[in-house]
C-alpha positions in Angstrom: -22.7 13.4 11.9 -25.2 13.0 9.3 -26.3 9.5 7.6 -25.4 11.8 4.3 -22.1 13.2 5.0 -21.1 9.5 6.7 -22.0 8.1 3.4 -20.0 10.1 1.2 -16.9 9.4 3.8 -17.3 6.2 2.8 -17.6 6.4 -0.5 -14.7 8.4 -0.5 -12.3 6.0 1.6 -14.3 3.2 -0.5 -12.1 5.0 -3.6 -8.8 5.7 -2.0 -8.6 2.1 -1.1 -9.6 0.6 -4.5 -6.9 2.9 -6.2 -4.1 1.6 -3.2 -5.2 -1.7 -3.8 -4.4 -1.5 -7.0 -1.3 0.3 -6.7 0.0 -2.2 -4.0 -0.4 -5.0 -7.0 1.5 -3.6 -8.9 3.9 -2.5 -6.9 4.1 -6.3 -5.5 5.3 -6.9 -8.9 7.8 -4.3 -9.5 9.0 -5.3 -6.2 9.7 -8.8 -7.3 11.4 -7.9 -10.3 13.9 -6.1 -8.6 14.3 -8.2 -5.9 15.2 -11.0 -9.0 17.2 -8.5 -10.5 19.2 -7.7 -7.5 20.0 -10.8 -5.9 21.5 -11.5 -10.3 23.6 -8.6 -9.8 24.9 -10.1 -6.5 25.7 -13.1 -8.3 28.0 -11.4 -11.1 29.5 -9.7 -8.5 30.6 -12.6 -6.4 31.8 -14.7 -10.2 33.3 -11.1 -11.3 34.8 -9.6 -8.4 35.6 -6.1 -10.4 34.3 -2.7 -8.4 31.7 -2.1 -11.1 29.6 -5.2 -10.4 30.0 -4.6 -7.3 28.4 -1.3 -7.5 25.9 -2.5 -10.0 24.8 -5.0 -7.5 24.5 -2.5 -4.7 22.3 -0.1 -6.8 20.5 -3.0 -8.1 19.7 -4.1 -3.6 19.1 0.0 -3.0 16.5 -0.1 -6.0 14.7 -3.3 -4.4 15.1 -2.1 -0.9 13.8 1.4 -1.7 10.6 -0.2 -3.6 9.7 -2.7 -0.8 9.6 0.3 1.7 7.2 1.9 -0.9 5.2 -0.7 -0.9 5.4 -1.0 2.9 4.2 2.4 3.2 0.9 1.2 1.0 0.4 -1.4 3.2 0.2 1.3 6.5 -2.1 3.6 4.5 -4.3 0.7 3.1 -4.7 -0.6 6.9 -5.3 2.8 8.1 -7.9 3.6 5.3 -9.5 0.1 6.4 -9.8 0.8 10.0 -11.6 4.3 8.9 -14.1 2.7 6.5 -14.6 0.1 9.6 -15.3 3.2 12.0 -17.6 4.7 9.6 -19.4 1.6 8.5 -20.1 1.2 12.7 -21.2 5.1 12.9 -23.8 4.5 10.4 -25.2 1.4 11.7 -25.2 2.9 15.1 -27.3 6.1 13.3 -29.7 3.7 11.4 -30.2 1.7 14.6 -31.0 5.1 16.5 -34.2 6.3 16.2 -35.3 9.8 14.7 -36.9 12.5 16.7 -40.3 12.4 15.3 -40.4 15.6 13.2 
């Protein structure tokens, strides 16, 4: 693979990961908000004891739950973006460390 093409890969995972990055912030966020507002709803429903806070508070846990797996997901395609850029930062030091045919 060419020093040119292996550059532009890495430019290109160099992007994806700043844009996840900054996604998983604020996602971290969101995801402690609703972990706040969930474990509030579980509280009315353990003062109130009525079906409806009860149901409140399980939306409110499946909202929480289903942002943390979000952000979980993130987290697996930032690491997986990271071990990329690492395998093509190596690629190209192993091509500048190679030396050209003389042409």
């Amino acid at each position: 693979m060419t020093t040119t093409i292996l550059q532009r890969r890495l430019v290109d995972v160099s992007e994806r990961l700043k844009r996840l990055r900054a996604e998983l912030l604020v996602t971290d966020e969101q995801v402690a908000f609703l972990d706040g507002e969930a474990e509030e709803f579980r509280m009315r429903a353990l003062v109130s004891e009525t079906p409806l806070a009860d149901a409140e508070a399980r939306d409110a846990r499946q909202q929480a739950d289903t942002m943390a797996r979000y952000r979980d997901g993130l987290m697996l395609q930032i690491g997986r973006l990271q071990r990329e850029q690492d395998e093509l930062l190596d690629r190209m030091a192993a091509e500048l460390a190679t030396p050209s045919p003389p042409g």
